[in-house]
LUMNU-717814 format. One record per atom (N, C-alpha, C, O): chain; residue number from 1; residue in three letters; atom name; x, y, z. Coordinates in Angstrom, 1 decimal, decimal comma. Atoms other than C-alpha are relative to their C-alpha. Layout:
N
ATOM chain   n res atom     c1     c2     c3
ATOM     A NUM ALA   CA      X      Y      Z
...
***
This chain:
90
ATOM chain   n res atom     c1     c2     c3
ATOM     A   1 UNK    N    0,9   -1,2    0,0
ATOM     A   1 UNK   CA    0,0    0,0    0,0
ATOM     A   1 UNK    C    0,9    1,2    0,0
ATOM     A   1 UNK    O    2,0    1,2    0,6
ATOM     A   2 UNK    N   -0,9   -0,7    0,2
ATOM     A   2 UNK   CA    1,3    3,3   -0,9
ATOM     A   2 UNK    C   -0,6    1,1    0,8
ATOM     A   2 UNK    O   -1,7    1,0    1,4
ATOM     A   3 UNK    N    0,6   -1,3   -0,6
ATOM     A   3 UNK   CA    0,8    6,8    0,5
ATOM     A   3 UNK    C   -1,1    0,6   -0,9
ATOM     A   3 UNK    O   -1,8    1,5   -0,3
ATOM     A   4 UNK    N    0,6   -0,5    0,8
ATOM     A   4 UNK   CA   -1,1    7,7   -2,2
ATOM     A   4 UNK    C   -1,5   -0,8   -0,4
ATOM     A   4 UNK    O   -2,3   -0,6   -1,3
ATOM     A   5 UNK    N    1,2    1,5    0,0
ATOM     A   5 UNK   CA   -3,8    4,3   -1,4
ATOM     A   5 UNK    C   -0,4    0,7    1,6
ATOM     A   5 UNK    O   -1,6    0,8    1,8
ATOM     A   6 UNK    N    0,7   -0,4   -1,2
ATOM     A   6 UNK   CA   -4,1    5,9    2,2
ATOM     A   6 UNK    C   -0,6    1,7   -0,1
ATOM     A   6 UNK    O   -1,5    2,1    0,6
ATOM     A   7 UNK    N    0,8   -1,0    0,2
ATOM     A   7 UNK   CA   -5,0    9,1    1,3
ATOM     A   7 UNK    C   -1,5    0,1   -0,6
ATOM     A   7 UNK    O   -2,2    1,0   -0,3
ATOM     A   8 UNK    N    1,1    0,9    0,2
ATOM     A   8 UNK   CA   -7,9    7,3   -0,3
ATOM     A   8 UNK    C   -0,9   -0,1    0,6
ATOM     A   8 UNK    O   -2,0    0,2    0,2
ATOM     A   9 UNK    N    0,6    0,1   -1,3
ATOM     A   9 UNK   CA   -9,3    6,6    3,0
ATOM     A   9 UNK    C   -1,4    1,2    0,1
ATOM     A   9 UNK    O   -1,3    2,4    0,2
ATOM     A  10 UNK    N    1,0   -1,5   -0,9
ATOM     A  10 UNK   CA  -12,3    8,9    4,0
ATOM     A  10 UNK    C    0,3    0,2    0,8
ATOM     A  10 UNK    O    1,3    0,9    1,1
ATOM     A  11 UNK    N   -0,1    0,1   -1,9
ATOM     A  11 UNK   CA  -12,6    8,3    7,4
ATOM     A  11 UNK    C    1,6    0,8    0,5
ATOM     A  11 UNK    O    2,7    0,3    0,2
ATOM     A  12 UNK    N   -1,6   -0,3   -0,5
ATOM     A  12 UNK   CA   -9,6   10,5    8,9
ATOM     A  12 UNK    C    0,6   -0,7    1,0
ATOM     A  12 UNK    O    1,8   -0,8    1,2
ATOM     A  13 UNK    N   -0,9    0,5   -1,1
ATOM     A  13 UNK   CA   -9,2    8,7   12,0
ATOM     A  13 UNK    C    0,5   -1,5   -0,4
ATOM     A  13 UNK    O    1,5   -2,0    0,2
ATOM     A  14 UNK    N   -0,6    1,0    0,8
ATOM     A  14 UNK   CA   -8,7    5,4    9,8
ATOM     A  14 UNK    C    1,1    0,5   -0,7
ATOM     A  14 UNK    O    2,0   -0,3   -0,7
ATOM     A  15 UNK    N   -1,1    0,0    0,9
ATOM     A  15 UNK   CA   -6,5    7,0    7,6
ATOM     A  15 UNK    C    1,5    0,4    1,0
ATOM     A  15 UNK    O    2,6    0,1    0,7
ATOM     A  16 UNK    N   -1,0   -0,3   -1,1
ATOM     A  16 UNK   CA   -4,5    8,2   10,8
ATOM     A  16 UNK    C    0,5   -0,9    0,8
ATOM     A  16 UNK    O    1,7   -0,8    1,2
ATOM     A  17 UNK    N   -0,5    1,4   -0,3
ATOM     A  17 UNK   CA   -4,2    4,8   12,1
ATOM     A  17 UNK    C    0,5   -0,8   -1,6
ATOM     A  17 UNK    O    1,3   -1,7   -1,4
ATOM     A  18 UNK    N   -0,3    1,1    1,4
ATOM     A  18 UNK   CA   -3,6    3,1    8,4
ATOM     A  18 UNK    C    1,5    0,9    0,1
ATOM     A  18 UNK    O    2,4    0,4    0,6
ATOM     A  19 UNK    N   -1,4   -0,7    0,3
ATOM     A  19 UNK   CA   -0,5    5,8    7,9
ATOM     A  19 UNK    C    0,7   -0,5    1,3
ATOM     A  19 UNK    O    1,7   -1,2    1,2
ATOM     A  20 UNK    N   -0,8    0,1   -0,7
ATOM     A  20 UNK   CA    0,7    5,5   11,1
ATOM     A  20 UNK    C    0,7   -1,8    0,4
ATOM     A  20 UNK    O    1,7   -2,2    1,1
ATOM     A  21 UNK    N    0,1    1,2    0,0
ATOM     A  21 UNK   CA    0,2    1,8   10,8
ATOM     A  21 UNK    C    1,2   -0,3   -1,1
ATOM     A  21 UNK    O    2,0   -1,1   -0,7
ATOM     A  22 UNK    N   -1,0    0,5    0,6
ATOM     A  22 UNK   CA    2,6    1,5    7,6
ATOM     A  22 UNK    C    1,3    0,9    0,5
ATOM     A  22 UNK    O    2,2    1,0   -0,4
ATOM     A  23 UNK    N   -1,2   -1,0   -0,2
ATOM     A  23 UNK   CA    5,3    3,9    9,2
ATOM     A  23 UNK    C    0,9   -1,2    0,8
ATOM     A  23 UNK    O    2,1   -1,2    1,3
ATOM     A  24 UNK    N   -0,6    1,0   -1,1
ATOM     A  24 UNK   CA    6,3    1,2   11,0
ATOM     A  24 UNK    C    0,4   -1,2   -0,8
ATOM     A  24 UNK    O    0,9   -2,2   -0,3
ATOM     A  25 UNK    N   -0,3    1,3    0,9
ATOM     A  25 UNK   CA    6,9   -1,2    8,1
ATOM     A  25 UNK    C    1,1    0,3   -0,7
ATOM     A  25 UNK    O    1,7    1,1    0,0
ATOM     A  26 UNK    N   -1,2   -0,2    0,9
ATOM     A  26 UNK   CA    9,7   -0,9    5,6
ATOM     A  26 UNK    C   -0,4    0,8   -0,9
ATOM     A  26 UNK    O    0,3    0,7   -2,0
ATOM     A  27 UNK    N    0,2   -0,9    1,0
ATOM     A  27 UNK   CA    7,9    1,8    3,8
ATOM     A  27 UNK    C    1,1    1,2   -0,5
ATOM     A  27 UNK    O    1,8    1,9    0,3
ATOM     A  28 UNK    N   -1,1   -1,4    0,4
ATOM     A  28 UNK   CA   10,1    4,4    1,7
ATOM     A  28 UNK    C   -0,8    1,1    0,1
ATOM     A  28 UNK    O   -0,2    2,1    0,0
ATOM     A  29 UNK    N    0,7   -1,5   -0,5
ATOM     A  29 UNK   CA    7,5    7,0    2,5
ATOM     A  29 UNK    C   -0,3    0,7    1,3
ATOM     A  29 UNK    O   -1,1    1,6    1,7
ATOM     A  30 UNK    N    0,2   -0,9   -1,9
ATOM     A  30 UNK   CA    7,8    7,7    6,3
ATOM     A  30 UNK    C   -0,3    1,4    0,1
ATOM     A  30 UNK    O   -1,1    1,8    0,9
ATOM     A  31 UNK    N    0,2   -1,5    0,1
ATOM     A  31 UNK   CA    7,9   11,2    5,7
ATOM     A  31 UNK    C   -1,3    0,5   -0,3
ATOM     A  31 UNK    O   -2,0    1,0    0,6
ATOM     A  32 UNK    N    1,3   -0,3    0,6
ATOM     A  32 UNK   CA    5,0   11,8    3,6
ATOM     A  32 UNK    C   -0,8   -0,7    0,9
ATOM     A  32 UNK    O   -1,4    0,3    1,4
ATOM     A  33 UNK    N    0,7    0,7   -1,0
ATOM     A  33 UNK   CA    3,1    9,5    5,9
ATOM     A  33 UNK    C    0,0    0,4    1,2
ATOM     A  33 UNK    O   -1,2    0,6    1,7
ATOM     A  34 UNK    N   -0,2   -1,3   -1,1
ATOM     A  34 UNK   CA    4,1   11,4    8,9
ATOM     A  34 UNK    C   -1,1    0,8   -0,6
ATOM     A  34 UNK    O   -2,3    0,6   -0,6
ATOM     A  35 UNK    N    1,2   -1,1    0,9
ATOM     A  35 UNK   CA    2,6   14,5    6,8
ATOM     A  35 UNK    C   -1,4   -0,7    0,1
ATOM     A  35 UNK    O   -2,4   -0,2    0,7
ATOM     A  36 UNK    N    1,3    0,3    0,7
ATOM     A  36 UNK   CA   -0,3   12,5    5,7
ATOM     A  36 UNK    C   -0,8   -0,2    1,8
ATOM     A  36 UNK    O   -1,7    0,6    2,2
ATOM     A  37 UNK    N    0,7   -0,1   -1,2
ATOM     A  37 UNK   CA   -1,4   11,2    9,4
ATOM     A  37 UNK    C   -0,4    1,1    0,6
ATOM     A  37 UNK    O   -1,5    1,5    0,6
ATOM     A  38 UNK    N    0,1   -1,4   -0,9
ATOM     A  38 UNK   CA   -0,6   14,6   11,4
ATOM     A  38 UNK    C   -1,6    0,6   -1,1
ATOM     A  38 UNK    O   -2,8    0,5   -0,6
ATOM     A  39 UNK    N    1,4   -0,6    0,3
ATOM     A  39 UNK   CA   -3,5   16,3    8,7
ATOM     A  39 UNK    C   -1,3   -0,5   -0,1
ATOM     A  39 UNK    O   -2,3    0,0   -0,5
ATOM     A  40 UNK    N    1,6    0,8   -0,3
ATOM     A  40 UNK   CA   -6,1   13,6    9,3
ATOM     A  40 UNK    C    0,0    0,2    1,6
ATOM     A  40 UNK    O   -1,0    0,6    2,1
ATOM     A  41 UNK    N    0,3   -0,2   -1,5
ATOM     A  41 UNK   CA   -5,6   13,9   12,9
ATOM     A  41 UNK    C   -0,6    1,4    0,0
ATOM     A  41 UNK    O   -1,8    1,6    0,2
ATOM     A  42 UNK    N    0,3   -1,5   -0,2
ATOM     A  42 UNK   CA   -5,9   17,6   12,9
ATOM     A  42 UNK    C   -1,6   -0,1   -0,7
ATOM     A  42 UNK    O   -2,5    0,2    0,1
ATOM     A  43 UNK    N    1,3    0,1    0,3
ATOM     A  43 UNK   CA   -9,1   17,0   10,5
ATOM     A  43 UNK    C   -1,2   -1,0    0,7
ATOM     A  43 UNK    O   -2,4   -1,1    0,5
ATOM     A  44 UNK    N    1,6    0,9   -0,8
ATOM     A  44 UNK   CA  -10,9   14,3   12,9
ATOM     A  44 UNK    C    0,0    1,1    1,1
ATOM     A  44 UNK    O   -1,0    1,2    1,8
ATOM     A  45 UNK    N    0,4   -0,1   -1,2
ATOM     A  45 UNK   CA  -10,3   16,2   15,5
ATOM     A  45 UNK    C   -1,1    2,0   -0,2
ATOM     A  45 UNK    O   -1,8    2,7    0,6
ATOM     A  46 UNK    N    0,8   -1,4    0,4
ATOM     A  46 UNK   CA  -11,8   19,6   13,8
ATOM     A  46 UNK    C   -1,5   -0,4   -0,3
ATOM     A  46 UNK    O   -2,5    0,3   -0,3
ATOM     A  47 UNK    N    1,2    0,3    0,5
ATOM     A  47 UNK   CA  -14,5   17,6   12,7
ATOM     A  47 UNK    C   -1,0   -0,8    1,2
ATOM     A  47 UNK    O   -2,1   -1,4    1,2
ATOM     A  48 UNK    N    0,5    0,5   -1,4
ATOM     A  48 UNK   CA  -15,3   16,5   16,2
ATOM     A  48 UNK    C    0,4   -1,3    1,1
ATOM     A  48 UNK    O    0,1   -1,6    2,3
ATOM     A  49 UNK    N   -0,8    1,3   -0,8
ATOM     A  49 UNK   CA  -13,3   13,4   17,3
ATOM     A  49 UNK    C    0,5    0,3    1,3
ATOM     A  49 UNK    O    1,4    1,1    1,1
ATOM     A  50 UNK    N   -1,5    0,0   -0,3
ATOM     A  50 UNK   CA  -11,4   13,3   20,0
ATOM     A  50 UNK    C    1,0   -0,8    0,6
ATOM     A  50 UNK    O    1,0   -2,0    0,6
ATOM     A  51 UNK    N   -1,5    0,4    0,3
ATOM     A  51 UNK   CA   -7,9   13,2   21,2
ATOM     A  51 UNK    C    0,0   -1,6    0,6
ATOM     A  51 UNK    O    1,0   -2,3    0,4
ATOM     A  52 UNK    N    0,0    1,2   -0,9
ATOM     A  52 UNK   CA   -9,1    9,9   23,5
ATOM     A  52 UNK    C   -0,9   -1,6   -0,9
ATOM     A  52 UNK    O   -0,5   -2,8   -0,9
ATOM     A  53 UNK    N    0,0    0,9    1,4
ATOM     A  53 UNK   CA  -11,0    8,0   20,5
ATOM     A  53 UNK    C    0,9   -0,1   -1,1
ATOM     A  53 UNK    O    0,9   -1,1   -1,7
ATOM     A  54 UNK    N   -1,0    0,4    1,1
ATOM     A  54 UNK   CA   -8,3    8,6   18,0
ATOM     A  54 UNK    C    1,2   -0,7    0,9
ATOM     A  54 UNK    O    1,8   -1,6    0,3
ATOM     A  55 UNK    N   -1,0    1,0   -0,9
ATOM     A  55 UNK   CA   -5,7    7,3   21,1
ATOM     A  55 UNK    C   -0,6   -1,2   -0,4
ATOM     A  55 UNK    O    0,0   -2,0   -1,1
ATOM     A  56 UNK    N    0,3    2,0   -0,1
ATOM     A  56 UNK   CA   -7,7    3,8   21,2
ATOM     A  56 UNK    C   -0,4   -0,3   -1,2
ATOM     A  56 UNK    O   -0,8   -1,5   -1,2
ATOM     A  57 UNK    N   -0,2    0,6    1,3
ATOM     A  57 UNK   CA   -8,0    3,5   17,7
ATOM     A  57 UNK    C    1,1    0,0   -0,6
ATOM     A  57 UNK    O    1,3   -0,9   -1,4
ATOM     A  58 UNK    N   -1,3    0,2    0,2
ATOM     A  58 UNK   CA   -4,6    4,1   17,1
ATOM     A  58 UNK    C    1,1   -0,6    0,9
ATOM     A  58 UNK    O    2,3   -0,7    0,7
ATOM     A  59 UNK    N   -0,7    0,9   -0,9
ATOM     A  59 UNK   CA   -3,4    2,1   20,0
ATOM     A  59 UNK    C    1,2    1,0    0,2
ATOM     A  59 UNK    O    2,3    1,0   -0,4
ATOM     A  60 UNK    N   -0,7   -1,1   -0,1
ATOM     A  60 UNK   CA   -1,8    5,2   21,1
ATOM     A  60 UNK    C   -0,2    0,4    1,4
ATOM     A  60 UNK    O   -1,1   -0,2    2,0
ATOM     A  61 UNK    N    0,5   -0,8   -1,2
ATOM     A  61 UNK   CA   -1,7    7,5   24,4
ATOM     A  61 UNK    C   -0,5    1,1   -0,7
ATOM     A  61 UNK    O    0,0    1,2   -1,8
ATOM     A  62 UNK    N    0,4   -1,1    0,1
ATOM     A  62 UNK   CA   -3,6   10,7   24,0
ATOM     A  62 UNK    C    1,2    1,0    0,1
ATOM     A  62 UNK    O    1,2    1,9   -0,7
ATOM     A  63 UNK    N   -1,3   -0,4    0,6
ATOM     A  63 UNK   CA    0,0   12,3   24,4
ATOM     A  63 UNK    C    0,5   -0,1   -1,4
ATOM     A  63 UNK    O    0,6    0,9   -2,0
ATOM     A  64 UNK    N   -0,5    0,3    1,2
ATOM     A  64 UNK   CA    1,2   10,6   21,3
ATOM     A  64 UNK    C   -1,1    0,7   -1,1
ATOM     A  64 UNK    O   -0,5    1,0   -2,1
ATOM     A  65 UNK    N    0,9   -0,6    0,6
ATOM     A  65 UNK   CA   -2,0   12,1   19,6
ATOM     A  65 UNK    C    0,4    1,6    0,1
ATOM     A  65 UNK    O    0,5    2,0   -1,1
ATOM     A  66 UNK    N   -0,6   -1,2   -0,3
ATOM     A  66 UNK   CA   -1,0   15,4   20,4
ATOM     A  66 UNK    C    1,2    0,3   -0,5
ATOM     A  66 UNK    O    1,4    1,1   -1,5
ATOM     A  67 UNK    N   -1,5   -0,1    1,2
ATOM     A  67 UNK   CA    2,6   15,1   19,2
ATOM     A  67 UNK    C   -0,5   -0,4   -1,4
ATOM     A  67 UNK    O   -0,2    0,0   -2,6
ATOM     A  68 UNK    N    0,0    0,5    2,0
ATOM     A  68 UNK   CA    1,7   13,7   16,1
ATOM     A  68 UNK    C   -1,2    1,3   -0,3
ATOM     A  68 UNK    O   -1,3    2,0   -1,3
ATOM     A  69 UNK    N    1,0   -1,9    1,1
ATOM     A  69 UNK   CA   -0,7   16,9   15,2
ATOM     A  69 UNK    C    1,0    0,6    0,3
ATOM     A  69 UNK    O    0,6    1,6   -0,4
ATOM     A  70 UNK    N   -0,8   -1,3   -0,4
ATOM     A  70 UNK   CA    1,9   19,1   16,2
ATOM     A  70 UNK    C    1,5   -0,4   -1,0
ATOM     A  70 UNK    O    2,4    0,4   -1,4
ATOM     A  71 UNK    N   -1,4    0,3    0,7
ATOM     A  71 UNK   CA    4,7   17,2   14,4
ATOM     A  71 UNK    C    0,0   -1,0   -1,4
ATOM     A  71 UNK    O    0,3   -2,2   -1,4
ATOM     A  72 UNK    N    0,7    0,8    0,7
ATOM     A  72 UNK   CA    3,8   16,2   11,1
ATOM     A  72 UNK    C    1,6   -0,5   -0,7
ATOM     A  72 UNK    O    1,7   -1,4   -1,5
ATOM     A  73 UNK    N   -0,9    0,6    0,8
ATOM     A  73 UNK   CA    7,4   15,7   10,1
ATOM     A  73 UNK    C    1,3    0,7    0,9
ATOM     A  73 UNK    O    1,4    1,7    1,6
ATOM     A  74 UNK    N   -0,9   -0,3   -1,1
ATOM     A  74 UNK   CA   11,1   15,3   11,7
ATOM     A  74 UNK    C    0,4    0,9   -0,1
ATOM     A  74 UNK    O    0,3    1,4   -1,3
ATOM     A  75 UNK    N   -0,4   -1,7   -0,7
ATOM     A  75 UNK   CA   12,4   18,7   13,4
ATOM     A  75 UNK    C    1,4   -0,9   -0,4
ATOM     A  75 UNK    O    2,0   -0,3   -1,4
ATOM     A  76 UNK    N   -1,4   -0,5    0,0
ATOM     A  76 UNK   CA   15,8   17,4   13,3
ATOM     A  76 UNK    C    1,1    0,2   -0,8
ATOM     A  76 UNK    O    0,9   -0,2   -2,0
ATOM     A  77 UNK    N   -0,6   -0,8    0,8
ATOM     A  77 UNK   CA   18,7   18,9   11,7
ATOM     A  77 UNK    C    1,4   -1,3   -0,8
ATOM     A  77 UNK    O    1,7   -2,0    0,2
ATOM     A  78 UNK    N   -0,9    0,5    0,5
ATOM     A  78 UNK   CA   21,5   16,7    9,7
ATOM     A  78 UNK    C    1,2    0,5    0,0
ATOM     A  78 UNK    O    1,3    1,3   -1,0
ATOM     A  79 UNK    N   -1,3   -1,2    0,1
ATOM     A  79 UNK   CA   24,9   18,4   10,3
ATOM     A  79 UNK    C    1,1   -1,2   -0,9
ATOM     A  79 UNK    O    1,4   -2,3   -0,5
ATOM     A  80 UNK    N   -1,0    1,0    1,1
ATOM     A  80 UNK   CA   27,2   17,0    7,3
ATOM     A  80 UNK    C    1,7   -0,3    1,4
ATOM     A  80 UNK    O    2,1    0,4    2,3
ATOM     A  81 UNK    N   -0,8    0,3   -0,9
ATOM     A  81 UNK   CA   30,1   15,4    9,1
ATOM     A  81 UNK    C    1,4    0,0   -0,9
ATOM     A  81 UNK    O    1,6   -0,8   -1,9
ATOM     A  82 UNK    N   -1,3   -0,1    0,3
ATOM     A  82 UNK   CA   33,9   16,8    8,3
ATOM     A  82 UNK    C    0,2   -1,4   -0,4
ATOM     A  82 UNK    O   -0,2   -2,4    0,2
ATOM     A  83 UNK    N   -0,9    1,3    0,2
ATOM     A  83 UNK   CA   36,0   14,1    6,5
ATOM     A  83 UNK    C    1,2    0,7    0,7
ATOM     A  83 UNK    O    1,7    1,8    0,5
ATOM     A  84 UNK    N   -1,2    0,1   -1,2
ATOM     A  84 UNK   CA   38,9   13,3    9,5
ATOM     A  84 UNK    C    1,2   -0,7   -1,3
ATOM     A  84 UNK    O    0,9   -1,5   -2,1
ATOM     A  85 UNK    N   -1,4    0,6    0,5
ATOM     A  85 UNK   CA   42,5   12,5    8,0
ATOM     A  85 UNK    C    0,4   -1,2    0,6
ATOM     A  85 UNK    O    0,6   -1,0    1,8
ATOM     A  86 UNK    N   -0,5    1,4   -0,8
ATOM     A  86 UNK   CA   43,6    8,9    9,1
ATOM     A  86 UNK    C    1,6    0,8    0,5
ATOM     A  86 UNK    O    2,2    1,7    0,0
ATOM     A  87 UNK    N   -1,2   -0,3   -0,7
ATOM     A  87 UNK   CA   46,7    9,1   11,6
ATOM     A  87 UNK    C    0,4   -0,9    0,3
ATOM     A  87 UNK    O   -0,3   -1,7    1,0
ATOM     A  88 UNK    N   -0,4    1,5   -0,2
ATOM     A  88 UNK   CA   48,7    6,5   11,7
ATOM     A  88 UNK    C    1,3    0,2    1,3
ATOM     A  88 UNK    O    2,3    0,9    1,2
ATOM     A  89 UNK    N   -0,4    0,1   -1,3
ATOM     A  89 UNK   CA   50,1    5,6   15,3
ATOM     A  89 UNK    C    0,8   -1,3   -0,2
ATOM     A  89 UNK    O    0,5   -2,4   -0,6
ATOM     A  90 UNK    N   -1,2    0,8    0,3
ATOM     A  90 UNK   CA   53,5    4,0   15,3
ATOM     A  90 UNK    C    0,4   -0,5    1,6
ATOM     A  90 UNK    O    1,4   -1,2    1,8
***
């Protein structure tokens, strides 16, 4: 299934459990999938859901429901790593 079969979904809090459901497999789309859950969350929960039904359908804490709307994708930074000179110890 691809990211582009879960956006498919109606249902947002299915589609928010199915994304977050393949993030966890060997998908090459973690990212986009990230993205894609965080704006179904945000849309169940605008549309009346909440944060304690999308927890137990996503086998989640209501914490983790909260971070994942707030973080639809990783904060952190990649700092390229200097190439070191070998030193050869005699």
């Amino acid at each position: 299934m691809t990211c582009d079969d879960v956006m498919q979904v109606a249902d947002p809090v299915e589609r928010a459990a199915l994304a977050d459901q393949l993030m966890w497999t060997a998908s090459q789309q973690r990212s986009a999938l990230r993205g894609v859950r965080a704006a179904a969350i945000r849309q169940a929960l605008e549309d009346g859901s909440t944060t304690a039904e999308l927890a137990r359908r996503m086998r989640v804490t209501e914490a983790d429901v909260a971070w994942m709307a707030d973080h639809p994708v990783s904060t952190l930074r990649v700092v390229p790593l200097k190439p070191e000179r070998a030193m050869r110890i005699a």
